[in-house]
C-alpha positions as CSV (number, residue, x, y, z in Angstrom):
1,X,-101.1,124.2,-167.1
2,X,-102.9,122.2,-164.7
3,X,-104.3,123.6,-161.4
4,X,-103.3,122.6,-158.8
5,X,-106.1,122.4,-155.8
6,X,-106.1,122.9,-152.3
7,X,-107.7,121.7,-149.4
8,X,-107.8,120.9,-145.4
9,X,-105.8,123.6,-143.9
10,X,-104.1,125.2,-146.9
11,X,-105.3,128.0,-148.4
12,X,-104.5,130.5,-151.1
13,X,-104.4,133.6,-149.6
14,X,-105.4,136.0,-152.4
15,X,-101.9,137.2,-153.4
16,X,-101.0,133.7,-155.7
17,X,-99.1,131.9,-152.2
18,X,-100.3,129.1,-150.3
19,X,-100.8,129.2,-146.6
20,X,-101.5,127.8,-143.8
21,X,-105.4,128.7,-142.7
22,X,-105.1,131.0,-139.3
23,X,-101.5,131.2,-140.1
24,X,-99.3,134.6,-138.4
25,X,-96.5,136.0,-139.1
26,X,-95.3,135.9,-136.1
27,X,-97.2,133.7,-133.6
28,X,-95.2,133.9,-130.3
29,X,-93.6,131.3,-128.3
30,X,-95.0,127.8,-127.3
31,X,-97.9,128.0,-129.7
32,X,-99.2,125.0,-131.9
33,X,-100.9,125.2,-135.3
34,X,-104.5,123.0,-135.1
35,X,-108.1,124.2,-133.8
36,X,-108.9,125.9,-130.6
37,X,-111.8,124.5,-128.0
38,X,-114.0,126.0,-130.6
39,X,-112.7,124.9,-133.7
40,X,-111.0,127.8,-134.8
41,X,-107.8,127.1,-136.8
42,X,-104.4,129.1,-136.2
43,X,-101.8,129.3,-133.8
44,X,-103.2,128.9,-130.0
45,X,-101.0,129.1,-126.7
46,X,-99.4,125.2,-125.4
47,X,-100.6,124.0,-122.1
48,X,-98.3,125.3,-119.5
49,X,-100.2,123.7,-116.8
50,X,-97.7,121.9,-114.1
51,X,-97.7,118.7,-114.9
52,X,-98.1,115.4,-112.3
53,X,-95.3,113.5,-111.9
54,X,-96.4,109.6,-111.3
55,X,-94.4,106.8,-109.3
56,X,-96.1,103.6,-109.9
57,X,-95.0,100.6,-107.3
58,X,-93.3,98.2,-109.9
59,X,-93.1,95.3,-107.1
60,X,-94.7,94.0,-104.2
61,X,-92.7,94.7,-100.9
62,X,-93.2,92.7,-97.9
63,X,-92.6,93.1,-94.1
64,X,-92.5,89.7,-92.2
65,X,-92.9,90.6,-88.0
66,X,-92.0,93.9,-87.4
67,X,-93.6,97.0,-86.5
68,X,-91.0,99.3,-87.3
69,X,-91.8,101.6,-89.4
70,X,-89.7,101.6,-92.5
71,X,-89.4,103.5,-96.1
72,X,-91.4,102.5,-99.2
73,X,-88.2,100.8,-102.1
74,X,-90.6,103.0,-104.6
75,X,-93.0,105.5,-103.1
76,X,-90.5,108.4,-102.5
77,X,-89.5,111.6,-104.3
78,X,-86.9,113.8,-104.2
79,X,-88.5,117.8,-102.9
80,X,-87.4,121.2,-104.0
81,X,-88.6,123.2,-101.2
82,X,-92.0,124.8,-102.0
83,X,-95.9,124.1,-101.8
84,X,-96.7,120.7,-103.2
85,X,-100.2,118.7,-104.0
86,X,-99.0,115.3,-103.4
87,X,-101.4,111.8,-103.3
88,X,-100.9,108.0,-102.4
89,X,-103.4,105.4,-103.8
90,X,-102.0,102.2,-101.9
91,X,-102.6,98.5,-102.0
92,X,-102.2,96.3,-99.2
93,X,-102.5,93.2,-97.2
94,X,-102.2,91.5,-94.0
95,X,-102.3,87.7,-93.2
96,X,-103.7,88.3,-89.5
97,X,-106.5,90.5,-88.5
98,X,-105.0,91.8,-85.3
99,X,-102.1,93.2,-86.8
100,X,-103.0,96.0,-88.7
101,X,-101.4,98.1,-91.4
102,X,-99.8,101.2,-90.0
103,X,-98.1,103.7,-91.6
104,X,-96.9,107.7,-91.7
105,X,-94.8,109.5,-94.2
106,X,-92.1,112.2,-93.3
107,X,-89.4,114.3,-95.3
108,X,-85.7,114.0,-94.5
109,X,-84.8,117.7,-93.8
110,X,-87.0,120.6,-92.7
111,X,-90.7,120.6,-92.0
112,X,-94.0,120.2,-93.8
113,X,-97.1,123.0,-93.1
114,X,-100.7,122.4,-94.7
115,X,-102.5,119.2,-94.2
116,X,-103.3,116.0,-95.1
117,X,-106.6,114.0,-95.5
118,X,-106.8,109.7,-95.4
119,X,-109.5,107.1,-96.2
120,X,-109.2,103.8,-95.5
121,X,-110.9,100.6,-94.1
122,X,-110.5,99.1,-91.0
123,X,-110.9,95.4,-90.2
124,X,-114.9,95.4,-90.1
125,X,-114.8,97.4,-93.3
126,X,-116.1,100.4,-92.0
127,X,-114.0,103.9,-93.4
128,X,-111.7,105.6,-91.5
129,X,-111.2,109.3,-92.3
130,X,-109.0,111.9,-91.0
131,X,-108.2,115.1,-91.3
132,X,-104.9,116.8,-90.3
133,X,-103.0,119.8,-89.6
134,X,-99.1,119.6,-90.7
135,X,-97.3,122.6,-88.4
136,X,-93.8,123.1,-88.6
137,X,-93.9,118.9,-88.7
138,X,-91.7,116.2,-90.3
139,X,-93.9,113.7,-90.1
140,X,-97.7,113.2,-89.8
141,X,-98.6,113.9,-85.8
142,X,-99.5,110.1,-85.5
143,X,-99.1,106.7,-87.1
144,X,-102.8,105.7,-88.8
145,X,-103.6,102.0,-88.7
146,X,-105.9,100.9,-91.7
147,X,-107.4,97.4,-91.2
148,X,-106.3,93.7,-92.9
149,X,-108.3,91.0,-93.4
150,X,-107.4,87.2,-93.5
151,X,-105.6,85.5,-96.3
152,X,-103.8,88.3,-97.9
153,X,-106.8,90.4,-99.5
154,X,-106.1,93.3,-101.0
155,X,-107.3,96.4,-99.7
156,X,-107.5,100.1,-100.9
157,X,-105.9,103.2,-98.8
158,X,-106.0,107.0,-100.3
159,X,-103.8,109.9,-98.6
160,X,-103.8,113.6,-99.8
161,X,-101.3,116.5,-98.8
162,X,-101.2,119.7,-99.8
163,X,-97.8,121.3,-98.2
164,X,-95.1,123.3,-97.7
165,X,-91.8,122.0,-97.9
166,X,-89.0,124.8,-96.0
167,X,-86.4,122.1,-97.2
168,X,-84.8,120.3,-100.0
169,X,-85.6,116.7,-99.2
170,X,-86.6,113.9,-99.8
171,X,-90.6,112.7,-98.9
172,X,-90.9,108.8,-98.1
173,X,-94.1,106.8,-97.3
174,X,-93.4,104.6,-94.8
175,X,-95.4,101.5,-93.2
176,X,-95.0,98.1,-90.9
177,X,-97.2,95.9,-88.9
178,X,-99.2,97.8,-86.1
179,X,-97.9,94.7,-84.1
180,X,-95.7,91.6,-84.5
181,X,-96.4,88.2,-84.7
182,X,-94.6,85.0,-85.7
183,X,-94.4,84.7,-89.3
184,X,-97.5,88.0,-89.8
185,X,-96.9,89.9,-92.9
186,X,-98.3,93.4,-94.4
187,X,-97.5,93.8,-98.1
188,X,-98.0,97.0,-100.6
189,X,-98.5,95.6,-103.8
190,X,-97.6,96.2,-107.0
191,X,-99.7,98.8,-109.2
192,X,-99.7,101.3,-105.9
193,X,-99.8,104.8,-107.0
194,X,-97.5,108.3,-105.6
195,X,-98.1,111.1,-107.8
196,X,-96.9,114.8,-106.7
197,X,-97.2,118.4,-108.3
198,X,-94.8,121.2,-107.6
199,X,-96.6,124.2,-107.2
200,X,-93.8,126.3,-107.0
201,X,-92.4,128.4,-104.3
């Protein structure tokens, strides 16, 4: 008869049977078959890592003369209370250089504890970084104000938290005009990023 031939990662295994190469007998839970870092074929453990969970900004949203702060539509999650690595990679715009972009963010029960870190521009496009303690707060302790230029330009704007939630909640960005004007807008556009790890309790 003919013989048949094998190759890749099937094997004979020195008994007449065909197997896979590396194969167990028992490999455990959330393994995959294929090559480790090194090559090696077999059964190796799954990523467990937490994973991100990514809110993109599908629209632009627009405030028209008003300083009062109000919730992102899009950038907003839904908390389980525990320690969270959260980030915000916004895109805005103003149509008048004296009214800024100002914004916080807050959670709808409880507190926050950790800090937070920001980076962004202000109108003579010089960077603006802070650093700041969240105690027993359900907000950030004070507005920040990034700068706009003329004519709608985009801009860039990165925040970082690393927290404690005490409560179920819900964590908003929110944002306005540092001051109003007739017919002055600030806009996040679309393509603006929220992402957020839960880090357990």
């Amino acid at each position: 008869p003919a013989e048949i031939g094998v190759a890749k990662s099937i094997v004979f295994d020195g008994s007449n049977s065909i197997n896979l190469d590396g194969d167990a007998t028992s490999p455990g839970n959330s393994k995959y078959y294929g090559t480790s870092g090194s090559g090696v074929k077999g059964f190796h453990d799954m990523n467990t890592d937490t994973p991100w969970t990514t809110i993109t900004k599908a629209s632009d949203e627009t405030v028209t003369n008003s300083a009062t702060l109000q919730d992102d539509d899009e950038l907003q999650f839904s908390v389980t209370a525990g320690t969270y690595l959260i980030e915000l990679l916004i895109k805005y715009s103003g149509n008048d250089v004296t009214k800024d972009f100002e914004w916080n963010f807050t959670c709808s029960a409880g507190t926050m504890q950790g800090f937070q870190q920001n980076k962004g521009l202000n109108a003579s496009n010089a960077i603006q970084v802070l650093d700041e303690a969240l105690v027993a707060a359900s907000t950030n302790a004070s507005d920040r104000i990034w700068g706009v230029l003329a004519s709608d330009a985009h801009r860039p704007g990165y925040i970082m938290l690393f927290v404690t939630f005490t409560n179920d909640c819900t964590f908003k960005f929110r944002w306005a005009e540092s001051a109003t004007g007739a017919a002055t807008t600030v806009t996040v556009h679309s393509g603006s990023i929220l992402r957020y790890k839960n880090l357990g309790a």
